[in-house]
C-alpha positions as CSV (number, residue, x, y, z in Angstrom):
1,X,1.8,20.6,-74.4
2,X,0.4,18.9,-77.6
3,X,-0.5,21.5,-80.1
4,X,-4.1,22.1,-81.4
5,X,-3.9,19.9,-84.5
6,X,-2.6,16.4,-82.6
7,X,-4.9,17.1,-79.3
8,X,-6.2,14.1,-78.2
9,X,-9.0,14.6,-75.8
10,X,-10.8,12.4,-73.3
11,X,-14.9,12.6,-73.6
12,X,-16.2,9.7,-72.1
13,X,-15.3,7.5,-69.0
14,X,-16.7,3.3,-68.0
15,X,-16.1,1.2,-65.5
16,X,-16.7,-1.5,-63.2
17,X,-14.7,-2.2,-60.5
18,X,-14.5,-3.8,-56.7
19,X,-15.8,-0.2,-55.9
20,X,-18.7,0.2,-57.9
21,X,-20.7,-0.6,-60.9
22,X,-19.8,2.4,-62.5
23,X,-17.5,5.5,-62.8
24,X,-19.2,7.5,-59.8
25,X,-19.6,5.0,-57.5
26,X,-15.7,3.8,-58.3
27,X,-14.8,7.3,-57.9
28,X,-16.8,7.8,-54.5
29,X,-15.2,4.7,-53.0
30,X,-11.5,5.7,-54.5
31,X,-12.1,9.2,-52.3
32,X,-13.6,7.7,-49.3
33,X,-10.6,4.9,-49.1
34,X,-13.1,2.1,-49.3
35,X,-11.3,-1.4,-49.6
36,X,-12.8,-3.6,-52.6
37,X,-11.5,-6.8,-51.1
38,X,-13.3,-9.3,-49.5
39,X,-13.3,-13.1,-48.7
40,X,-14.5,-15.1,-51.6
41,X,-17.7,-17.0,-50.3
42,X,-17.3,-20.3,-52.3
43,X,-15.6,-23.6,-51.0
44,X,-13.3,-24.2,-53.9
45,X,-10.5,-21.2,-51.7
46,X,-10.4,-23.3,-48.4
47,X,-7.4,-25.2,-49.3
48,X,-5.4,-22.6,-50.7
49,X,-3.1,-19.9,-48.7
50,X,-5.4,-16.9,-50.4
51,X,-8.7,-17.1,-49.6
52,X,-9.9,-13.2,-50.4
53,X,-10.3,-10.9,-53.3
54,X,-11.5,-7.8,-54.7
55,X,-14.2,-9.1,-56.7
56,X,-16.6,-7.2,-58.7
57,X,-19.3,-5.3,-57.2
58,X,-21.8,-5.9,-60.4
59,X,-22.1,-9.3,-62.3
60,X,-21.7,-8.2,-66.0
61,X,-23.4,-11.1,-67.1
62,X,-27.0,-9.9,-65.2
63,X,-26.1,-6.9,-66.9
64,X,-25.4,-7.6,-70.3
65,X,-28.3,-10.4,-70.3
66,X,-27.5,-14.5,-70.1
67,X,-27.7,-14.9,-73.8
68,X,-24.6,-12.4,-74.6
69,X,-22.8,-13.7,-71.5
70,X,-23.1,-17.1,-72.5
71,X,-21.1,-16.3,-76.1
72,X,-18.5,-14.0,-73.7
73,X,-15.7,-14.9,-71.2
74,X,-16.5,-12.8,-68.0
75,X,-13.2,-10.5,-68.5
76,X,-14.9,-9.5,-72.1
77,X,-18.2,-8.5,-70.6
78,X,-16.1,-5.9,-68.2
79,X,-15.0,-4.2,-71.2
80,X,-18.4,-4.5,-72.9
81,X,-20.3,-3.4,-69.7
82,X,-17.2,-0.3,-69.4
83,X,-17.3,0.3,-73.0
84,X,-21.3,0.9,-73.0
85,X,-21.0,3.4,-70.1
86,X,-18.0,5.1,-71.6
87,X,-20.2,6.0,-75.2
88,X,-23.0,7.2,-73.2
89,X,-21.2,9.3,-71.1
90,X,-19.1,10.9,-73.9
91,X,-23.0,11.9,-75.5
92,X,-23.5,8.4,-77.4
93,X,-21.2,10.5,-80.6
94,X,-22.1,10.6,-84.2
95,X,-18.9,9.5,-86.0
96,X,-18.3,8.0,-89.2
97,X,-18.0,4.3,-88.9
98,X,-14.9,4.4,-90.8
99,X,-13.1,6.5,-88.4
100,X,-14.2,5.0,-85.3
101,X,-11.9,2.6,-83.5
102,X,-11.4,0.4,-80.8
103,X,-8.4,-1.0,-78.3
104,X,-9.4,-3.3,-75.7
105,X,-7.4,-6.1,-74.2
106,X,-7.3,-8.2,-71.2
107,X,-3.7,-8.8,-69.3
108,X,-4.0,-12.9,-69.9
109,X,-7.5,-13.6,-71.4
110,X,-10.4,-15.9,-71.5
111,X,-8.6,-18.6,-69.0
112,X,-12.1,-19.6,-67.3
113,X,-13.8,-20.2,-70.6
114,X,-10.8,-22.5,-71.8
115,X,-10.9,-24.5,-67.9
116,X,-14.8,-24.6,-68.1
117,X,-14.8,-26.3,-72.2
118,X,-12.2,-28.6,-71.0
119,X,-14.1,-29.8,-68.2
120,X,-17.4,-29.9,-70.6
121,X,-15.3,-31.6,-72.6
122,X,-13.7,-34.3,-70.5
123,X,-16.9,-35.1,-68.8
124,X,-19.8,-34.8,-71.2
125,X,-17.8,-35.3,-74.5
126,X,-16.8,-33.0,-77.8
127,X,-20.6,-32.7,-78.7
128,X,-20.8,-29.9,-75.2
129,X,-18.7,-28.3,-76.0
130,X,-19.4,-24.4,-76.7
131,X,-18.8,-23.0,-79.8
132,X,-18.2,-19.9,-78.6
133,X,-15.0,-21.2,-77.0
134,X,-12.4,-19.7,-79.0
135,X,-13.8,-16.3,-79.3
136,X,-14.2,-16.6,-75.4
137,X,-10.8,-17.3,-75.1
138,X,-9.6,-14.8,-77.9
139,X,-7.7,-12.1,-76.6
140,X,-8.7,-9.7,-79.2
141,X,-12.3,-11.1,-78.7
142,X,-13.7,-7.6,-76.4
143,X,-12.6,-5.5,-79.3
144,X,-14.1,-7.5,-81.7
145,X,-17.6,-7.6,-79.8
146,X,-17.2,-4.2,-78.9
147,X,-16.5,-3.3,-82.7
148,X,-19.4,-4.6,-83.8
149,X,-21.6,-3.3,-81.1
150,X,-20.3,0.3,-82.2
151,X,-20.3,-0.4,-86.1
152,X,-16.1,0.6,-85.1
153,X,-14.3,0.3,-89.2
154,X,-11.2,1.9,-88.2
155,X,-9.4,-1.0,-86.5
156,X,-10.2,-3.2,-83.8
157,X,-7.0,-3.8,-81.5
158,X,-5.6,-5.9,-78.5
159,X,-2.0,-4.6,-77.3
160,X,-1.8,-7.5,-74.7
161,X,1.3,-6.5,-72.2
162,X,0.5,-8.0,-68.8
163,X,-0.4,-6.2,-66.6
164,X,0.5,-2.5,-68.6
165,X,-2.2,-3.9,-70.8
166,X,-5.0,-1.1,-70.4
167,X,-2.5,1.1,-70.4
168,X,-1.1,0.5,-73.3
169,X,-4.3,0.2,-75.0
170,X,-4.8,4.3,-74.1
171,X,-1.5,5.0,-75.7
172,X,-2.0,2.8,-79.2
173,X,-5.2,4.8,-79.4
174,X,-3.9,8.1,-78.9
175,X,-1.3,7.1,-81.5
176,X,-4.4,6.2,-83.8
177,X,-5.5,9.5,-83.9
178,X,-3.1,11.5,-83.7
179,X,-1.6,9.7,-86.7
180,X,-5.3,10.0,-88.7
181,X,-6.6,6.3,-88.8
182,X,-10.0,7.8,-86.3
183,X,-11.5,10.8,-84.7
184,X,-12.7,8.8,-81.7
185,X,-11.4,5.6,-79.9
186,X,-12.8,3.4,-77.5
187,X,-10.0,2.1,-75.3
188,X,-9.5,0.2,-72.4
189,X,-9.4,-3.3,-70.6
190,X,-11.1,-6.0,-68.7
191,X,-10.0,-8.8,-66.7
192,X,-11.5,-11.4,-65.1
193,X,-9.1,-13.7,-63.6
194,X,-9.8,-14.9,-60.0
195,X,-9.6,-18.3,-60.5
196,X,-7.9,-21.2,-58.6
197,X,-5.5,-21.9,-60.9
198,X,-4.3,-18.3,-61.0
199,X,-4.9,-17.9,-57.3
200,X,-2.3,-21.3,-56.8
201,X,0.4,-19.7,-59.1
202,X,0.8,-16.5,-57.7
203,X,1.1,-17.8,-54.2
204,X,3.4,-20.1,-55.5
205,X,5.6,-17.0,-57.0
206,X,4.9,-15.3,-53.1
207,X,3.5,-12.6,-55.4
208,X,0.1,-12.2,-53.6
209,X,-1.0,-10.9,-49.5
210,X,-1.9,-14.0,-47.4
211,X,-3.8,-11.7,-44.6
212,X,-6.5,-13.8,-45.1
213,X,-7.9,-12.7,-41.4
214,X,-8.2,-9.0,-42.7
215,X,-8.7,-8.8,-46.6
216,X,-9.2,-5.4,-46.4
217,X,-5.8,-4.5,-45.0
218,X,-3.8,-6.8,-47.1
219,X,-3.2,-4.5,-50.3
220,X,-0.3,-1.9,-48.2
221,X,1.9,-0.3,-50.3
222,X,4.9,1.4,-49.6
223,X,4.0,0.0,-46.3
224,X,6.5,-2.2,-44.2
225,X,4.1,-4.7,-43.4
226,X,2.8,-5.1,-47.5
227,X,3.3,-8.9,-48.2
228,X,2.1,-9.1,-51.9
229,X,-0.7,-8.0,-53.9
230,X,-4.6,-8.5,-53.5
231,X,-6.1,-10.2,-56.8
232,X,-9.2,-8.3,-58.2
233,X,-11.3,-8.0,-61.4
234,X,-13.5,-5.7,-63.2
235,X,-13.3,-3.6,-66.4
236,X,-12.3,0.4,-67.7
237,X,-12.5,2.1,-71.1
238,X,-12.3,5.4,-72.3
239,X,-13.4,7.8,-75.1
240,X,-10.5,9.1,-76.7
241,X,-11.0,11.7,-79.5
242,X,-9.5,14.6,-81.6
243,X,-9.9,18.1,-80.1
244,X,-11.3,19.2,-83.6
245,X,-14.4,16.3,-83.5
246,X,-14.9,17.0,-80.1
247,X,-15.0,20.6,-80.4
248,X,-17.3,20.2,-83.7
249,X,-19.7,18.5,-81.7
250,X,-19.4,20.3,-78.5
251,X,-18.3,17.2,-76.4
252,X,-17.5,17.7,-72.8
253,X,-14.0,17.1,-71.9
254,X,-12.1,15.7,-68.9
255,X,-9.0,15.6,-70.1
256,X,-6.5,15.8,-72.5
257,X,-4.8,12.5,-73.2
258,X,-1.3,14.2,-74.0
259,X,1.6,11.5,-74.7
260,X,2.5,7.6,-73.6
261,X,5.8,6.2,-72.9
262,X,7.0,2.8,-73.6
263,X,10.1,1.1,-71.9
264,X,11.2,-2.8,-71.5
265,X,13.1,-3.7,-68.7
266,X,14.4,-7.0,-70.5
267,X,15.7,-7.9,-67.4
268,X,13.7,-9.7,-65.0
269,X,9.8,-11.5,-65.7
270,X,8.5,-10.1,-63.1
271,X,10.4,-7.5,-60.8
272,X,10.4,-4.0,-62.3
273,X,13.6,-2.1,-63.3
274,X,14.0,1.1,-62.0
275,X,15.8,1.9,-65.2
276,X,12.8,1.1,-67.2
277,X,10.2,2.8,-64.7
278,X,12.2,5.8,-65.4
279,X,12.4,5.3,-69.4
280,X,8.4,5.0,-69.3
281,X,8.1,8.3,-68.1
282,X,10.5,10.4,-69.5
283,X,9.8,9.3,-72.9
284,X,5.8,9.9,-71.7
285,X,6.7,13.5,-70.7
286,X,8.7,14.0,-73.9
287,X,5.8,12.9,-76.2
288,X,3.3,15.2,-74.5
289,X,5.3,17.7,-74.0
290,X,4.9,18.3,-71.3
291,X,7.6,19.4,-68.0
292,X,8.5,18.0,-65.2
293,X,7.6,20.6,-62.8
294,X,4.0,20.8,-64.7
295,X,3.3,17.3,-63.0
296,X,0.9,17.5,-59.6
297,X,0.3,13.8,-59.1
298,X,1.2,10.2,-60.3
299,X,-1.1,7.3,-60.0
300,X,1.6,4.7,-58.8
301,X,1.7,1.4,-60.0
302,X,2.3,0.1,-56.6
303,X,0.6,-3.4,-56.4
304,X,1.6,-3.8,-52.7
305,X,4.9,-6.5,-53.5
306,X,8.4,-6.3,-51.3
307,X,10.3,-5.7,-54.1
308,X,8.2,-3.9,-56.7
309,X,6.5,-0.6,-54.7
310,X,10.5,0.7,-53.8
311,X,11.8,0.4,-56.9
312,X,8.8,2.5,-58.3
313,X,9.6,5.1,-55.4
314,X,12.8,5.6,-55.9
315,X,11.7,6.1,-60.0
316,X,9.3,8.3,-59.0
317,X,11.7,10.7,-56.5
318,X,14.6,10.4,-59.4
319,X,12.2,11.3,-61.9
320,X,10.0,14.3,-60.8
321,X,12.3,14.9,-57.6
322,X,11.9,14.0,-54.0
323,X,8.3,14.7,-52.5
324,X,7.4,17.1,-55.5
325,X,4.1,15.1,-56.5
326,X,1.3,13.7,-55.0
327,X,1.3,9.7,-54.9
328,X,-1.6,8.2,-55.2
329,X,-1.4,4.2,-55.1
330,X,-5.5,3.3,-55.5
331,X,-4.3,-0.7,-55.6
332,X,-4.7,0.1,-51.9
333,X,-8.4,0.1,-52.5
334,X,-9.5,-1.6,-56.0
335,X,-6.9,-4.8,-55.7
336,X,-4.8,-5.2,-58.5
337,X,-6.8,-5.9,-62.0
338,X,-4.1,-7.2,-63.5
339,X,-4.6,-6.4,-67.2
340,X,-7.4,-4.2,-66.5
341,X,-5.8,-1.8,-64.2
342,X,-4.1,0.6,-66.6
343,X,-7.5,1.1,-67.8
344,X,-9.4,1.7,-64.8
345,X,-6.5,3.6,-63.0
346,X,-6.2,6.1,-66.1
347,X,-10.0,7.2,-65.2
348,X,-8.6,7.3,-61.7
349,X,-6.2,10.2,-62.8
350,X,-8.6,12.2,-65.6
351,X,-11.2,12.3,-62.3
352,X,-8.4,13.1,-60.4
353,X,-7.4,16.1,-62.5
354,X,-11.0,17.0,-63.3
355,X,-11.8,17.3,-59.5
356,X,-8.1,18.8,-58.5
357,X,-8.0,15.9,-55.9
358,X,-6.1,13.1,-55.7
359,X,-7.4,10.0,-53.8
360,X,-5.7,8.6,-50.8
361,X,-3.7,5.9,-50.3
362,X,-5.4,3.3,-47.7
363,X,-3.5,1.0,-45.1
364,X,-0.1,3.0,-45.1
365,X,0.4,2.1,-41.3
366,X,4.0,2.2,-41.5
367,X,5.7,3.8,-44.2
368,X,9.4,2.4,-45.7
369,X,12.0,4.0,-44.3
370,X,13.0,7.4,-46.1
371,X,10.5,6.9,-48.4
372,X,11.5,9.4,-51.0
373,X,7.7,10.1,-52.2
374,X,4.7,11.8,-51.2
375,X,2.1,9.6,-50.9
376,X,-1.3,11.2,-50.4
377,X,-3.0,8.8,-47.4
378,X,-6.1,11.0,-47.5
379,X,-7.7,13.0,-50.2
380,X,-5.4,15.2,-51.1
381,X,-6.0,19.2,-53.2
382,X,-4.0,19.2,-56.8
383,X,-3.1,22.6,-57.1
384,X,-0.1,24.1,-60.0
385,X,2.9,24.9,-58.6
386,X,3.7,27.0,-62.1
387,X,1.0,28.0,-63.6
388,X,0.4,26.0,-66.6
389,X,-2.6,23.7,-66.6
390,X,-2.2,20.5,-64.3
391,X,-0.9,17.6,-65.8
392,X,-0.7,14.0,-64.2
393,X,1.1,10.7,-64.6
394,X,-0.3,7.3,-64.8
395,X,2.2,4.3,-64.6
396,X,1.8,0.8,-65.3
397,X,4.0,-2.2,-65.5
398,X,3.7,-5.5,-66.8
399,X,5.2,-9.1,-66.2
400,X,8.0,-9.8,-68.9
401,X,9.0,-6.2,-68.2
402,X,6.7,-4.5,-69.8
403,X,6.6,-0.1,-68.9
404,X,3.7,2.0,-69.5
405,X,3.4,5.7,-68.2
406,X,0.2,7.7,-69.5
407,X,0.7,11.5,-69.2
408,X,-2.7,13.5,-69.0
409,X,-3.8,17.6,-68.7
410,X,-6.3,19.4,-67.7
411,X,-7.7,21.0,-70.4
């Protein structure tokens, strides 16, 4: 375990997801296996071979107000919208504005803004166009809005990794305090990327489900039947803090954010390596030091693909052993939020820890042959098998080979 004077604590939680507006109504849907995806009501899907989503319960811009969404690309007011629940929740804390921070990214950025100024452009001329273009399509542009918002001095940071994105954003921030630039992070992601130019170029990879007769049944992993992931959107951040300023200001704590791994596969763009998947979380356990049999549950990365969800298994079973954790795939239920997922699948796991449950895994019909995991289909107790407080794993991988694995602890 991390000792007392590098303990990086969680304090406060935001989302907004498929599921919910919030953390508790995410978290509600996540236990009851709700499916976020639906079939997008506008014209513009008919002639394409994906014609659903998991969109957004809540339109950030209605809550954020139309004069701050029109300066924002819709993935940056997810993070804002996640950001401001997160501060609240962790008590709205008194820090020094020199030792505050934030990390927020997306997974790919302000594409809509870029697509809607071009067709300004082309169609009413230069003078339309918005000047809030470029720090629309800025993919540092959430942390900078969010730093301001927050008076945040410390740094202001966008790890952009695909889709390990959010994830990777919890881990730079735990290495931000832990090495003394802050006492309290904001970290996270948004994405906001359901679009028909994205929608057009992952079908034309094979990447994404094409159940278009039962959106929510098309995100299946470890299922025979899974045929590609289910798009979605939305926004997570977290509170990340140092034991001592939490404990100086009597914070409540979900969790401790213990360690983060990092592995490339440089191997393929977009299949993961099994090799890498494995790095990830050995070097996660390592830095949080924290043993293997002290693991209860993993929040698989499982998007749902052919290829992708058995690779991760047989990670997973090499890794911790065969069937010794709970597997929890909650792509199942949220779609995949591409950059955003690490993010909102972290508070996924810290709930899932907090609570001693882990959620199910929905539309796991027909499991892979010797599947060498145990995935949890309904909502399954976390109890220790040693004695020492429950820890939990949280992977995410990106296109280009990117590995991220998030290790957390009760505390």
């Amino acid at each position: 375990m991390s000792t007392t004077e590098d303990t990086v604590v969680v304090t406060g939680l935001g989302a907004t997801t498929p599921l919910g507006g919030d953390v508790r109504t995410t978290w509600q849907g996540l236990l009851a296996g709700r499916s976020g995806a639906r079939a997008l009501p506008d014209t513009w899907p008919q002639d394409l071979p994906v014609r659903f989503a998991a969109t957004a319960v809540a339109d950030p811009a209605e809550i954020v107000g139309r004069v701050t969404a029109r300066r924002m690309d819709r993935w940056q007011l997810f993070a804002l919208v996640a950001a401001r629940e997160a501060w609240q929740d962790a008590g709205a804390p008194e820090v020094d504005p020199t030792r505050l921070g934030v990390v927020v990214c997306p997974g790919l950025g302000g594409i809509s803004s870029i697509l809607a100024s071009y067709e300004t452009y082309q169609t009413q001329g230069w003078r339309r166009v918005s000047p809030y273009t470029i720090p629309s399509v800025m993919g540092n542009g959430a942390a900078g809005w969010i730093s301001m918002e927050f008076g945040a001095q410390a740094g202001a940071h966008a790890p952009i990794s695909a889709c390990a994105s959010g994830a990777e954003a919890i881990g730079y921030a735990i290495d931000m305090i832990r090495s003394g630039r802050a006492d309290v992070v904001l970290a996270g992601a948004g994405e906001a990327f359901i679009l028909p130019v994205a929608i057009a170029s992952f079908a034309a990879m094979r990447a994404m489900s094409q159940r278009n007769d039962d959106p929510e049944g098309a995100s299946r992993p470890f299922d025979k039947g899974r045929d590609g992931f289910v798009i979605g959107e939305g926004g997570g951040v977290i509170v990340l803090e140092s034991a001592a300023h939490a404990r100086r200001r009597g914070a409540r704590v979900y969790a401790v954010a213990a360690g983060a791994g990092y592995s490339a596969d440089a191997h393929h763009i977009s299949a993961p390596s099994g090799v890498g998947a494995r790095a990830a979380m050995r070097f996660a356990l390592d830095a949080a030091r924290v043993k293997i049999d002290d693991v209860v549950h993993v929040n698989a990365h499982a998007t749902s693909t052919p290829a992708g969800d058995v690779v991760e298994a047989a990670a997973l079973a090499e890794v911790f052993g065969a069937g010794k954790v709970v597997v929890s795939a909650t792509k199942s239920m949220t779609g995949h939020l591409l950059g955003a997922t690490g993010a909102v699948e972290s508070i996924a796991t810290i709930l899932a820890l907090a609570e001693k449950v882990a959620p199910p895994t929905i539309n796991l019909d027909d499991p892979e042959d010797d599947l060498p995991i145990d995935v949890a289909t309904e909502p399954r107790e976390l109890r220790s098998r040693t004695g020492a407080p429950l820890a939990a794993v949280n992977n995410s991988f990106g296109f280009g080979g990117h590995n991220v694995s998030l290790v957390f602890t009760a505390p």
